[in-house]
C-alpha positions as CSV (number, residue, x, y, z in Angstrom):
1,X,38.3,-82.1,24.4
2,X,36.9,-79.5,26.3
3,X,34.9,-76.5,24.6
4,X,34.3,-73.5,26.1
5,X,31.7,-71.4,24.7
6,X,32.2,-68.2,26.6
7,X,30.3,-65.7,24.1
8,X,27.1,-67.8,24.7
9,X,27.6,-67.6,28.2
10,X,28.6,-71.4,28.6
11,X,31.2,-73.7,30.0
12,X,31.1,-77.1,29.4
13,X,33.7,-79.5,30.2
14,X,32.0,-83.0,29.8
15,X,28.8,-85.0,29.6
16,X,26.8,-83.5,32.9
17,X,29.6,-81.1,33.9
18,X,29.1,-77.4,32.9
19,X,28.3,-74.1,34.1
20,X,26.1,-71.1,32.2
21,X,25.1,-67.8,32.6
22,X,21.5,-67.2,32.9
23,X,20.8,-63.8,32.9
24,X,16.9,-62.8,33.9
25,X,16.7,-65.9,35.6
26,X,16.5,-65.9,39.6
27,X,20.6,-66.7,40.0
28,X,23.5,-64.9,37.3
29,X,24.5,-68.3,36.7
30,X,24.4,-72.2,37.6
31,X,26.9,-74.7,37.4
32,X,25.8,-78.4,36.9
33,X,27.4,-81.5,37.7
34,X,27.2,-85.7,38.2
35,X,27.9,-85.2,42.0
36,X,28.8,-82.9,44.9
37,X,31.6,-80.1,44.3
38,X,34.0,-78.4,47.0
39,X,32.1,-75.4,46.8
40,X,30.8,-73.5,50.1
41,X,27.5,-71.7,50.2
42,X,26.8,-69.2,51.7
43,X,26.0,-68.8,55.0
44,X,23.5,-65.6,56.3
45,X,24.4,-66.5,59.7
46,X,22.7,-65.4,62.6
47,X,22.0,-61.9,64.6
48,X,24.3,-61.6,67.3
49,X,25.4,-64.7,67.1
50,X,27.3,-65.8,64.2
51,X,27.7,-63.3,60.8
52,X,27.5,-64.2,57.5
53,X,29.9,-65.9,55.7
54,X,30.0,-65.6,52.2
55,X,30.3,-69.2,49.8
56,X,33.1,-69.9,47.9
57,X,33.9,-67.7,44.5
58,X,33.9,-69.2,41.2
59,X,35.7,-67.7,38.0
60,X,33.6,-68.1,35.1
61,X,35.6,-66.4,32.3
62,X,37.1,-62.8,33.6
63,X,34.1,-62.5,35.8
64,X,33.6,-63.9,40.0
65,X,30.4,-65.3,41.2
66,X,29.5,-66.1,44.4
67,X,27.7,-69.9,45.5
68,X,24.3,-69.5,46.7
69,X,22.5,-72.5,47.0
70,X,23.1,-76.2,46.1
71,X,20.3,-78.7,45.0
72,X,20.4,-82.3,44.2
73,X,18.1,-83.8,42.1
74,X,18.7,-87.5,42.5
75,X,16.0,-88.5,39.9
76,X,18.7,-87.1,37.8
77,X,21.7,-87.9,39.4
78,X,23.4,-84.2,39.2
79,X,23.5,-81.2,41.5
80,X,22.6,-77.5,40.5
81,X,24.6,-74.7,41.8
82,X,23.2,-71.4,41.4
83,X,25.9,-68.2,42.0
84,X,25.2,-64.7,42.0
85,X,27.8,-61.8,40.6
86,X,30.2,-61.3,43.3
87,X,29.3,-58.5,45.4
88,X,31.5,-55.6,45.3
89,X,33.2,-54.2,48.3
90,X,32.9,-58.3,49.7
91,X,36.6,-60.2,50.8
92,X,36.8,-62.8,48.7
93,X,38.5,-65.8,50.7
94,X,38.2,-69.1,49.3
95,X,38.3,-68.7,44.9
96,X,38.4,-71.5,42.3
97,X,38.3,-71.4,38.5
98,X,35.6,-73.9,36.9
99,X,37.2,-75.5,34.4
100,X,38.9,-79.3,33.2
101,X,41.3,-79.2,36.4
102,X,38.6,-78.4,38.9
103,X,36.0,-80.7,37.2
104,X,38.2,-83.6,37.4
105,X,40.0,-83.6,40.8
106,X,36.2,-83.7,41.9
107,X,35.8,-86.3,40.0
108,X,38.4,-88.2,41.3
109,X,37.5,-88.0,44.9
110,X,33.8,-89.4,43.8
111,X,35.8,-92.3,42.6
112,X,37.8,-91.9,46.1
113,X,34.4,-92.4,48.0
114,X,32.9,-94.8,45.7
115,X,36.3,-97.4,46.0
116,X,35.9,-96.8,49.9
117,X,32.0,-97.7,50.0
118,X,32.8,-101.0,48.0
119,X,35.8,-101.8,50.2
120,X,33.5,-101.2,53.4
121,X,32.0,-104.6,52.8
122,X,34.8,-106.8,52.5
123,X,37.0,-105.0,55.7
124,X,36.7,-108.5,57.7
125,X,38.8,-110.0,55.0
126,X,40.7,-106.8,54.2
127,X,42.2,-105.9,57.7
128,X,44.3,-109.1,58.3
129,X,45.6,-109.1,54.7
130,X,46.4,-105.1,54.4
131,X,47.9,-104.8,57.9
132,X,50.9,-107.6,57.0
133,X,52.3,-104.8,54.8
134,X,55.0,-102.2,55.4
135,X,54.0,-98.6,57.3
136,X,54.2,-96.5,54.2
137,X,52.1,-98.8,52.1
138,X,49.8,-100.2,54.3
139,X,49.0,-96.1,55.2
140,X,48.5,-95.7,51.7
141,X,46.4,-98.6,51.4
142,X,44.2,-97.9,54.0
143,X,43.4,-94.4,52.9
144,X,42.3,-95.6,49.4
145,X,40.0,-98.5,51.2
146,X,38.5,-96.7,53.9
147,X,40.7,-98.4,56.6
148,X,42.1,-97.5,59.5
149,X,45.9,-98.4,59.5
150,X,46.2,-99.3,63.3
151,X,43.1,-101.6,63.7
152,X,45.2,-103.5,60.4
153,X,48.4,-103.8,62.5
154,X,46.2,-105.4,65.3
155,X,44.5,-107.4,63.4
156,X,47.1,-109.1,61.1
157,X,49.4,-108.9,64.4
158,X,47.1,-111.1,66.2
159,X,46.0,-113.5,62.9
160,X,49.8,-114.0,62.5
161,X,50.2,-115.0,65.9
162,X,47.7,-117.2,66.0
163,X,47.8,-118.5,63.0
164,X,51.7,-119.7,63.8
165,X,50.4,-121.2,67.2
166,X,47.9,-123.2,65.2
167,X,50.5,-124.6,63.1
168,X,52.6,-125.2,66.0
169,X,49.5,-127.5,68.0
170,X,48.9,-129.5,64.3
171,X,52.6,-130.5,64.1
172,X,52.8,-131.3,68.1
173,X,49.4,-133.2,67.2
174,X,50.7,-135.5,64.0
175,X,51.3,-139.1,65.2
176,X,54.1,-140.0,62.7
177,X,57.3,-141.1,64.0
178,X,59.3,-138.1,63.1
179,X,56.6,-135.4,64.4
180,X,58.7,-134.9,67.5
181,X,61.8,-134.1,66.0
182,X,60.1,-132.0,63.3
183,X,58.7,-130.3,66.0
184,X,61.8,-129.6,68.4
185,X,63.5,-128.5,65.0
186,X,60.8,-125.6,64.1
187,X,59.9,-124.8,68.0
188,X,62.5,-122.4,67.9
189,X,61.8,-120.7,64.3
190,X,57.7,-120.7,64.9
191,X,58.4,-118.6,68.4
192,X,60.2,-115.9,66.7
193,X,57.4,-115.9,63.9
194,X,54.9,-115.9,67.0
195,X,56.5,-112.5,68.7
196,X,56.5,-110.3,66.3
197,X,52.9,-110.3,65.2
198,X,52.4,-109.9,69.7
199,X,54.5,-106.9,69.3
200,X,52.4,-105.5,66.5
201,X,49.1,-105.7,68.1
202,X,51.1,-104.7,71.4
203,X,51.9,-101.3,69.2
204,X,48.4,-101.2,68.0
205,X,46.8,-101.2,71.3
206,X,48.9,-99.0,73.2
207,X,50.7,-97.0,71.1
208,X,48.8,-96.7,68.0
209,X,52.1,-97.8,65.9
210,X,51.1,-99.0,62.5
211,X,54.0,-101.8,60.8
212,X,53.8,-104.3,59.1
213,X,54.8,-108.2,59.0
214,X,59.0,-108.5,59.2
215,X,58.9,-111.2,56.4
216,X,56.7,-109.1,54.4
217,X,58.7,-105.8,54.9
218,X,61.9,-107.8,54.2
219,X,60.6,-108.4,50.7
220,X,59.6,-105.3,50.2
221,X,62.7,-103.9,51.1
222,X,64.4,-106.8,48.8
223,X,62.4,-106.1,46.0
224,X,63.0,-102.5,46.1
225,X,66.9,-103.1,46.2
226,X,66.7,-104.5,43.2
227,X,64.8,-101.3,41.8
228,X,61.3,-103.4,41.3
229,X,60.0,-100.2,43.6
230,X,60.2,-96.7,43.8
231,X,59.8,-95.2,46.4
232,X,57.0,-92.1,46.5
233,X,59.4,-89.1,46.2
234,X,55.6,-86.7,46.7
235,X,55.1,-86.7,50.5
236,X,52.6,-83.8,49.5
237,X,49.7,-86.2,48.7
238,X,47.3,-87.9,51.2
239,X,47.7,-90.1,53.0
240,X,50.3,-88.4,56.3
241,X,52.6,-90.9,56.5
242,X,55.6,-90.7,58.8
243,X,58.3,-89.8,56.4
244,X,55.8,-87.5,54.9
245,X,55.2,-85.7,58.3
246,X,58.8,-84.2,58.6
247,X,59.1,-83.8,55.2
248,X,56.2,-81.1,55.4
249,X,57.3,-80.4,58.4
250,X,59.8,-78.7,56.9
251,X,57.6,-76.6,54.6
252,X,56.5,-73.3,55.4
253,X,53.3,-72.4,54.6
254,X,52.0,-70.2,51.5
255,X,51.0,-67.1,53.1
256,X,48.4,-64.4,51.2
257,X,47.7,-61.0,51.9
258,X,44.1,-59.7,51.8
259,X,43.3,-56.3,50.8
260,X,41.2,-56.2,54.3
261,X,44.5,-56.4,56.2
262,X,44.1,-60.3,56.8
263,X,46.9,-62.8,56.0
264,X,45.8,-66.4,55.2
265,X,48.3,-68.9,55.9
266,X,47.9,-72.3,53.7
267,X,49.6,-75.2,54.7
268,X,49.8,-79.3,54.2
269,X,49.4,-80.3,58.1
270,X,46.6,-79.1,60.3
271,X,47.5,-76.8,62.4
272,X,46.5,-78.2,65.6
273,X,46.9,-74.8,68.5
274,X,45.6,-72.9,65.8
275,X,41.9,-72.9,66.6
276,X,39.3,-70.1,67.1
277,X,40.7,-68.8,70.6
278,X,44.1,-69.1,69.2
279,X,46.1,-65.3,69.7
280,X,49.3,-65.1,67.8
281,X,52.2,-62.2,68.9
282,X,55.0,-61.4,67.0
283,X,56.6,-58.6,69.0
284,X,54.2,-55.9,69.9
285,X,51.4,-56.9,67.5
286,X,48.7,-59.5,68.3
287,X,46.6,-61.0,65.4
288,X,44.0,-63.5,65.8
289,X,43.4,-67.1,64.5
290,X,40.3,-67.9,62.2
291,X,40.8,-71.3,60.7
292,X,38.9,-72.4,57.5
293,X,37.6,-75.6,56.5
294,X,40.0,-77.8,54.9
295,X,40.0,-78.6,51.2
296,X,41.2,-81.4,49.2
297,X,42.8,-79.9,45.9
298,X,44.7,-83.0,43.7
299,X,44.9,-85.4,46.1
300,X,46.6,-82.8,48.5
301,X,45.2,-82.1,51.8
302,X,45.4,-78.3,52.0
303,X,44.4,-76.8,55.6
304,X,43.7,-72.8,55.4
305,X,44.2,-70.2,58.7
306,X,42.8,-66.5,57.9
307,X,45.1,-64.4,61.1
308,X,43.2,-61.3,61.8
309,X,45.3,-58.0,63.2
310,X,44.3,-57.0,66.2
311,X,43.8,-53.4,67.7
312,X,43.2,-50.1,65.7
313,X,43.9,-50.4,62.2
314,X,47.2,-48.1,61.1
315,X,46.8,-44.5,60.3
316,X,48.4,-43.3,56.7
317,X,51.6,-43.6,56.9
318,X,52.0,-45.6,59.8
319,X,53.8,-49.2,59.5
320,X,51.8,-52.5,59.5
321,X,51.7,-55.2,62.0
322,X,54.2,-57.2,62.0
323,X,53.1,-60.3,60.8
324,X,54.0,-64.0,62.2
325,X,57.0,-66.5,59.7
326,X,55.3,-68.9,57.2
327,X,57.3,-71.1,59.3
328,X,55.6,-70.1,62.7
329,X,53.8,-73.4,62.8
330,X,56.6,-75.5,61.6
331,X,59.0,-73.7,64.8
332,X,55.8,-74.3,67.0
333,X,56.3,-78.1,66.7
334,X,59.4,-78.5,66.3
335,X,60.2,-77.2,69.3
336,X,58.0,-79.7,71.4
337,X,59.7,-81.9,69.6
338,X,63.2,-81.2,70.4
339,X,61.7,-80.6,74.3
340,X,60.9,-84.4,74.2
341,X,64.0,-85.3,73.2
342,X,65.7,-83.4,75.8
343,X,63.6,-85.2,78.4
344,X,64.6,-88.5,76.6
345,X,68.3,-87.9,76.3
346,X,68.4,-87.3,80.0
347,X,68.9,-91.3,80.3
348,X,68.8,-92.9,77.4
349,X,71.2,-90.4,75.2
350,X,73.2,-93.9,74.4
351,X,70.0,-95.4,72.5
352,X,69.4,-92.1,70.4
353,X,73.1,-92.0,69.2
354,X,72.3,-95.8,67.6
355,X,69.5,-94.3,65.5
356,X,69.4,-92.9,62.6
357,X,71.0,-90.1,61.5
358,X,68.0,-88.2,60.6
359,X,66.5,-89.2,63.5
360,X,69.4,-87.9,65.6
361,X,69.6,-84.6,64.0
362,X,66.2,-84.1,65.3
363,X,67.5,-85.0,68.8
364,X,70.7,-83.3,69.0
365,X,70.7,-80.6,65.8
366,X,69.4,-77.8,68.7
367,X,72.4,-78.9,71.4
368,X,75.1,-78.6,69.1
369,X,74.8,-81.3,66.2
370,X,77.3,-84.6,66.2
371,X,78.9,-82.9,69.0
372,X,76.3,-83.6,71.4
373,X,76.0,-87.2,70.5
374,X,79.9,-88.0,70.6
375,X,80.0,-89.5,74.2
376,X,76.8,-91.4,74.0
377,X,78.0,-92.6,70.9
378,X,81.4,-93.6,72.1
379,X,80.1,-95.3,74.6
380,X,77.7,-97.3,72.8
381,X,80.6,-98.4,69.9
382,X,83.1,-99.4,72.6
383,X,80.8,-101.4,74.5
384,X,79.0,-103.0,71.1
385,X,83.2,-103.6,70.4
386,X,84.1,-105.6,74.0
387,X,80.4,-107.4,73.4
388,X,82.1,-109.0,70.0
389,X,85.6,-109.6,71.4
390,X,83.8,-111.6,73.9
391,X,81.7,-113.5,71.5
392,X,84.8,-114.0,69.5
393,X,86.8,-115.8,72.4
394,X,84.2,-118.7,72.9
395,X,84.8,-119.7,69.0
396,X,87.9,-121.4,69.4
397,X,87.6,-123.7,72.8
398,X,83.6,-124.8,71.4
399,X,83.0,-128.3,70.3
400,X,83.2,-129.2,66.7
401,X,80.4,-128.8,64.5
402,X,78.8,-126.3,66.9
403,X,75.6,-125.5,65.1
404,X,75.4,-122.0,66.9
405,X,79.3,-121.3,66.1
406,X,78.5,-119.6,62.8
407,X,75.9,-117.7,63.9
408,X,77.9,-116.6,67.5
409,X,80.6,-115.6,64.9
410,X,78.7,-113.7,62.3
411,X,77.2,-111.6,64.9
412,X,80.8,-111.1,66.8
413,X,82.6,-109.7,63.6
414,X,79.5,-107.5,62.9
415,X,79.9,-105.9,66.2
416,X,83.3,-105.7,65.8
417,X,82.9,-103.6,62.1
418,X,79.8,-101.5,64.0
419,X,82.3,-100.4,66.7
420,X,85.0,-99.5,64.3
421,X,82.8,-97.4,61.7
422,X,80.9,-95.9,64.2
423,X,84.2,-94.7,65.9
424,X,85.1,-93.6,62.9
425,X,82.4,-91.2,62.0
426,X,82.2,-89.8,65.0
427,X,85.9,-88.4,65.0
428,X,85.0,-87.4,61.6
429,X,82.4,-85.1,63.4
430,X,79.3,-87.2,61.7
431,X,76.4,-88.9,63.2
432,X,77.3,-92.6,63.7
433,X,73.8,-94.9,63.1
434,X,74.6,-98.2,64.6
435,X,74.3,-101.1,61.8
436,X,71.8,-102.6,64.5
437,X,69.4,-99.6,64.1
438,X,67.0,-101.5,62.3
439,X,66.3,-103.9,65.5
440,X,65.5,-100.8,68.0
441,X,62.3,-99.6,68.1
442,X,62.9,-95.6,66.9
443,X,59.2,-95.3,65.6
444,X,57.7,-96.0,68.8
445,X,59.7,-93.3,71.2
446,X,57.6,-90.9,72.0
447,X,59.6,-87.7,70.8
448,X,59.1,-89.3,67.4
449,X,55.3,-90.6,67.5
450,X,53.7,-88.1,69.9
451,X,53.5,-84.8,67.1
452,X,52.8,-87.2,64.3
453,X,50.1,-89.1,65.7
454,X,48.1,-86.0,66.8
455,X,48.6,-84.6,63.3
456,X,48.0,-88.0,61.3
457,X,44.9,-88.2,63.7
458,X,43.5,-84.9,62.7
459,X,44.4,-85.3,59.1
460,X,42.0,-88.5,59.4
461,X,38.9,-86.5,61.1
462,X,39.8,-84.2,58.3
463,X,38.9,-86.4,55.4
464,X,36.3,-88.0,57.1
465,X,34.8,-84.5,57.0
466,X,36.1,-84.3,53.3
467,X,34.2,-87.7,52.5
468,X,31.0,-86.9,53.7
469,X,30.7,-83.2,52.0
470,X,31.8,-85.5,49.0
471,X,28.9,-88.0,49.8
């Protein structure tokens, strides 16, 4: 239970976490704590060359202090902050409130770091293991251990491989009288095993695709069927997965006005063109770009942009600048994106309209919607429709007992009940996702991967930096 003491000047929320006033004393008051906390000191800067900028300010009861200096005293194991009052007439741009919910999510990210520093020791066993599971999870995974997700896909890609050629040399080795036809029987089986896990570490290389093992994400995709998983409906927390990218995509940012004129624009993905010689116009008016270091508030990444008007500031009376969208980011992308796929569907429009229909709203949603993907996606269900007919005529003139008959069959009537439903929804005036959408490699186009490797990219350099201000 936490006590707060605030007429004896004190704050204390748990065994070596608290904060005090200490009037006479060189600072207003300290805060003490068992490790490092996201809090900024302040910076004198330089003469000419950089100016000062100020630390971060702290709310200790209805009063704002500003971080001065922090000091670790290992010998102790905590760390002394000492804050002045905040001085007046100063823009205050980066404010937290000490209390419980501060205290803690600091404390969780020391648990973070300390998890990712045991895990560091064990990676050779870790990789191979952690990269046979699905993309979402394995992201996830990684980020909690202190692994990178696409050195896991090649390394399980390439243990799987070879660990299904092994077994294919042992059984081709055995001497017993029925190791030959035990080994013509699985040849076939073992090779399909052996491709995938070549594709994987194929992605790895040159791509940078992260997936996981097809068995493995087969049971995962069982098991959550049958409502054993859930699937993470809070695409705000770290790690950026792929789902999570469009999802906050599709956020606009939280944008706060300063009583200096500024705007600060806060936001869940880094924005990439927004650096330091970044000028943003919205009509006549020109502001600039300062971005802030990012924090990590709850498990949530949060990336801060300060935009600074340009020219003369506005006489009395006069109107303000007019200030960029909280979506001006989110359009920024977006429309690199849909540029992509406009280079993409200039020859291969027939493979988008057998994605996914989220997946071809981003592609066609700017040329008109299910409009724009009726003819590829005719084309595609008629042909996938003649393709099963075909298969279908061979069924009754093969031999008897055919062992590839069922099979043949099974995959002419599912063609047959693609082409139908697809034609179907697409005189409806709906998207029409082929049933065979899981087989074609829609993560690894580039109008889908290209914007959310950069930003998953960045969002990794990001808590690396996190980590080590942690550390």
């Amino acid at each position: 239970m936490t006590t707060k003491a605030e007429t004896a000047g004190r704050w204390r929320v748990g065994d070596g976490e608290e904060a005090r006033l200490t009037p006479g004393a060189s600072a207003a008051a300290e805060i003490w704590s068992q490790g490092f906390l996201p809090l900024r000191v302040r910076s004198e800067g330089s003469y000419r060359l950089r100016p000062a900028f100020p630390g971060t300010a702290v709310v200790l009861g209805v009063s704002t202090y500003e971080v001065l200096s922090e000091t670790e005293y290992p010998e102790d194991g905590l760390v002394a902050y000492r804050l002045r009052v905040w001085p007046e007439g100063e823009v205050v741009r980066d404010r937290v409130v000490y209390g419980p919910a501060f205290v803690h999510a600091a404390e969780a990210e020391r648990e973070r770091s300390r998890i990712r520093r045991r895990a560091r020791r064990w990676r050779v066993l870790l990789y191979p293991v952690v990269g046979l599971l699905p993309e979402e999870a394995q992201e996830r995974l990684c980020d909690r251990l202190g692994l990178y997700a696409v050195t896991a896909t090649l390394v399980s890609g390439l243990v799987e491989s070879f660990a299904v050629m092994f077994a294919l040399l042992l059984i081709r080795r055995i001497s017993e009288p029925g190791a030959a036809i035990l080994f013509v029987t699985l040849l076939p089986g073992l090779v399909l095993l052996v491709l995938p896990g070549l594709g994987r570490a194929f992605g790895a290389v040159f791509l940078r695709e992260t997936g996981g093992s097809a068995p493995v994400a087969l049971a995962f995709e069982t098991w959550r069927a049958l409502g054993g998983l859930r699937e993470r409906r809070d695409k705000s927390f770290v790690p950026l997965t792929r789902s999570a990218f469009w999802e906050r995509l599709g956020r606009p940012d939280t944008v706060e006005a300063a009583p200096d004129g500024t705007l600060v624009f806060r936001g869940l993905l880094p924005h990439l063109t927004w650096s330091g010689s970044r000028r943003l116009s919205v009509g006549h008016d020109f502001w600039s770009v300062e971005p802030e270091p990012p924090t990590l508030d709850r498990g949530r990444l949060v990336y801060a942009y300060r935009l600074v008007p340009l020219g003369d500031a506005p006489m009395p009376g006069e109107p303000r600048p007019a200030a960029p969208p909280a979506t001006a980011y989110a359009e920024e992308v977006l429309r690199e994106v849909q540029q992509e796929w406009r280079s993409f569907n200039e020859g291969f429009a027939w493979l988008t309209g057998m994605l996914s229909a989220d997946v071809q709203a981003r592609a066609f949603d700017h040329r008109g919607g299910p409009s724009a993907a009726r003819r590829p996606t005719m084309a595609t269900a008629v042909a996938c429709g003649l393709l099963g007919l075909y298969l279908l005529s061979f069924l009754p003139g093969g031999p008897v007992g055919d062992p590839l008959a069922p099979l043949v069959g099974g995959l002419a009537v599912g063609l047959l009940v693609d082409a139908v439903r697809r034609v179907r929804a697409t005189r409806a005036g709906r998207y029409a996702p082929s049933l065979f959408r899981f087989a074609l490699p829609s993560d690894s186009l580039r109008p889908e991967r290209v914007a959310f490797h950069a930003h998953r990219d960045a969002e990794r350099l990001a808590l690396a930096l996190v980590d080590r201000i942690t550390d």
